[in-house]
N, C-alpha and C positions, 0 to 999 in steps of 0.2 A: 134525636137526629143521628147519633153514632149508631143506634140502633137498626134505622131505615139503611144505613150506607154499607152497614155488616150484611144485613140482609139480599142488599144488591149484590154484592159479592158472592156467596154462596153460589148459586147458579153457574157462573163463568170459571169459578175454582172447580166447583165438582167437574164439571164437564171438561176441565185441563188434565183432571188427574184418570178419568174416565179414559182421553187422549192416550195419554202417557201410555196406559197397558195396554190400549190396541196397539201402540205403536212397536212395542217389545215384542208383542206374541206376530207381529206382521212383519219385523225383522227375522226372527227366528224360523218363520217360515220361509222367509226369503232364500236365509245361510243354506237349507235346507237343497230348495229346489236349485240353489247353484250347484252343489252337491250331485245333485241330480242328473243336473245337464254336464256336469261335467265328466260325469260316469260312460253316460250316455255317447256324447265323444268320444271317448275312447274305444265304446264300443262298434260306434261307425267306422272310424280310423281303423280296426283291426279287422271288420267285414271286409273291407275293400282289398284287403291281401286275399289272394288265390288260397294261400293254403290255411288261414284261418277258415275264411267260406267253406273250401272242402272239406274240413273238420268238421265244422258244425252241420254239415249238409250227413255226413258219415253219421254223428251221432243223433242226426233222426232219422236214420235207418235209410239214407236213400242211398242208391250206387249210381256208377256212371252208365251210361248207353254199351251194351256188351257184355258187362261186368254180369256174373251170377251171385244171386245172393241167398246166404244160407243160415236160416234160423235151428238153432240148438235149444232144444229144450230138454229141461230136467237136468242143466249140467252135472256130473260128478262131483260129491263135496271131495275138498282133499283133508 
């Protein structure tokens, strides 16, 4: 009889402990993408300034309406 009751057991233990590590690895993913998004905020909070925007607009090479733009190549080593 101890036998049969061990045996029921088995099943609903494995699969508790089975739980357990999705649960760790689906927290750690979680810390993760807070991480994430909280990055991410910041980085929308600093677009929305004029002169981050125009920074970042300058270094992908765009200029304003009027402005002339002028590519250097081969610069001088010093």
């Amino acid at each position: 009889m101890l036998g049969v009751i061990v045996l029921l057991y088995i099943s609903p233990t494995k699969h508790w402990f089975e739980q357990s590590g999705t649960r760790s690895a689906q927290e750690s993913e979680l810390s993760r993408l807070d991480a994430e998004n909280a990055q991410l905020k910041r980085k929308v909070r600093a677009l929305k300034n004029p002169g981050t925007l125009e920074q970042e607009a300058r270094r992908l090479g765009m200029v304003r309406q009027g402005e002339r733009s002028y590519v250097i190549e081969n610069p001088p080593e010093r």
